[in-house]
C-alpha positions in Angstrom: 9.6 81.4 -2.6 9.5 79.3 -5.7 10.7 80.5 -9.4 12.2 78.9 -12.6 15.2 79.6 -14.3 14.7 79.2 -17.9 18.3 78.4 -19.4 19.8 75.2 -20.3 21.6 73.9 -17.0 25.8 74.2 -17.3 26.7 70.8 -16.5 29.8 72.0 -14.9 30.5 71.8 -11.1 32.6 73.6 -8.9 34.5 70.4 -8.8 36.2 71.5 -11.7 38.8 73.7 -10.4 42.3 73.5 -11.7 45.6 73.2 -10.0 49.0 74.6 -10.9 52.2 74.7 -8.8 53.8 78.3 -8.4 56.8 79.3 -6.7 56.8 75.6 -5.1 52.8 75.8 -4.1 49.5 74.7 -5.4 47.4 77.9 -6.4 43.5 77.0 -7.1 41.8 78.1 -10.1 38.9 78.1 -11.7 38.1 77.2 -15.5 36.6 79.5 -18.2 33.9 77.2 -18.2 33.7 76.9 -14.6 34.0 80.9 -15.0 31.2 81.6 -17.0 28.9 79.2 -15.3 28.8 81.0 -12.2 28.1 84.0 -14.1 25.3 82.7 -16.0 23.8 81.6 -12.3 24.8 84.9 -11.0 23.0 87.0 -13.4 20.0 84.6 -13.2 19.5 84.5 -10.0 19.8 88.1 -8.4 16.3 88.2 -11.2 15.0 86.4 -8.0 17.1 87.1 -5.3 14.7 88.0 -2.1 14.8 91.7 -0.9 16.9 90.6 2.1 18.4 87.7 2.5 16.5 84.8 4.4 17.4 84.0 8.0 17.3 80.9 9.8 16.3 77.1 8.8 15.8 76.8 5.3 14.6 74.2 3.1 15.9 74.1 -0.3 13.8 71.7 -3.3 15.9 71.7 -6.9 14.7 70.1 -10.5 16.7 70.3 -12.9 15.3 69.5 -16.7 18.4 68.6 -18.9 17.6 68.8 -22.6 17.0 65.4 -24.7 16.0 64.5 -27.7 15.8 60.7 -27.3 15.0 60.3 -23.8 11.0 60.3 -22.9 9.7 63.5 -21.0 10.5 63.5 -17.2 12.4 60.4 -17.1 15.1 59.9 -14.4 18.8 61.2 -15.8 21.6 58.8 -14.3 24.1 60.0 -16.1 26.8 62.9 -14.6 26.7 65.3 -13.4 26.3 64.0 -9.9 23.4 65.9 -8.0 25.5 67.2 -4.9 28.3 68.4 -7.7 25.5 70.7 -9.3 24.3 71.8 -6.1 27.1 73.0 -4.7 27.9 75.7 -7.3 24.6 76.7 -7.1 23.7 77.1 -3.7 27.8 79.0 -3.7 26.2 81.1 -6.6 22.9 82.1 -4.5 25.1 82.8 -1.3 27.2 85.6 -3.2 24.2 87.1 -4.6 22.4 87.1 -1.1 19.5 84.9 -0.9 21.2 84.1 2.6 23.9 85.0 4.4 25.4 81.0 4.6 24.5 78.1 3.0 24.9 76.2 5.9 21.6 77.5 6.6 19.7 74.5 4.1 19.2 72.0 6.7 16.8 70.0 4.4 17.4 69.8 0.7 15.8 67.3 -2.3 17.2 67.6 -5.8 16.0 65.4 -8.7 17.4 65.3 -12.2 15.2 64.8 -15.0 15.4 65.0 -19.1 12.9 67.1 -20.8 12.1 67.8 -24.2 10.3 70.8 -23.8 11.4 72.9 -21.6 14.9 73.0 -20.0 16.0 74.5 -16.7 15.8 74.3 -12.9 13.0 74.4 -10.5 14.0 76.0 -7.1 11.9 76.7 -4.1 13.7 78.2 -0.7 11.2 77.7 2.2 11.7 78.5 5.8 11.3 76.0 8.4 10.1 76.5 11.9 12.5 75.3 14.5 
């Protein structure tokens, strides 16, 4: 399965939790942003969530087009976010809404970051492998 999700790629990673001390603990939190992100993904991606959720060895291919207007079409970003940062939340994001029941399943992945002026998003393809 391959599909595009047309939406200006949150730059924020699941990295970004937040940490505050109560009762003499730490206690884990996420961010607004960090919040909303994963409800952007959410809602995006049960658009193209399969009708069950794929079983097995999976492969999983991501592009992501940033938005720029000085940088020429296609070119390499090497700026931060870092790839396996974005990754993470997304394939967390594609577990909850069922595209498989564990992301431990992506035994092969390839993610490449580019700029685009035209046309911002990310590129996914889920493919099962053979064993």
């Amino acid at each position: 399965m391959e599909f595009f999700l047309d939406m200006i790629p949150p730059t924020v990673t699941a990295q970004e939790h937040k940490v505050m001390i109560r009762r003499g603990r730490p206690v884990f939190y996420d961010t607004p942003r960090l919040k909303e992100a994963r409800r952007l993904y959410e809602h995006v991606l049960r658009l193209n969530r399969p009708d069950t959720p794929l079983e097995g060895a999976l492969a999983l291919t991501v592009e992501w087009y940033f938005p720029s207007k000085t940088h020429r079409e296609g070119t390499l970003r090497v700026t931060r976010p870092d790839t396996d940062n974005l990754q993470k939340l997304l394939k967390d994001c594609m577990t909850r809404v069922g595209f498989w029941k564990d992301d431990a399943q992506v035994c092969r992945e390839t993610v490449t970051k580019r700029w685009t002026r035209t046309r911002p998003g990310i590129r996914i393809e889920v493919t099962q492998l053979d064993e």
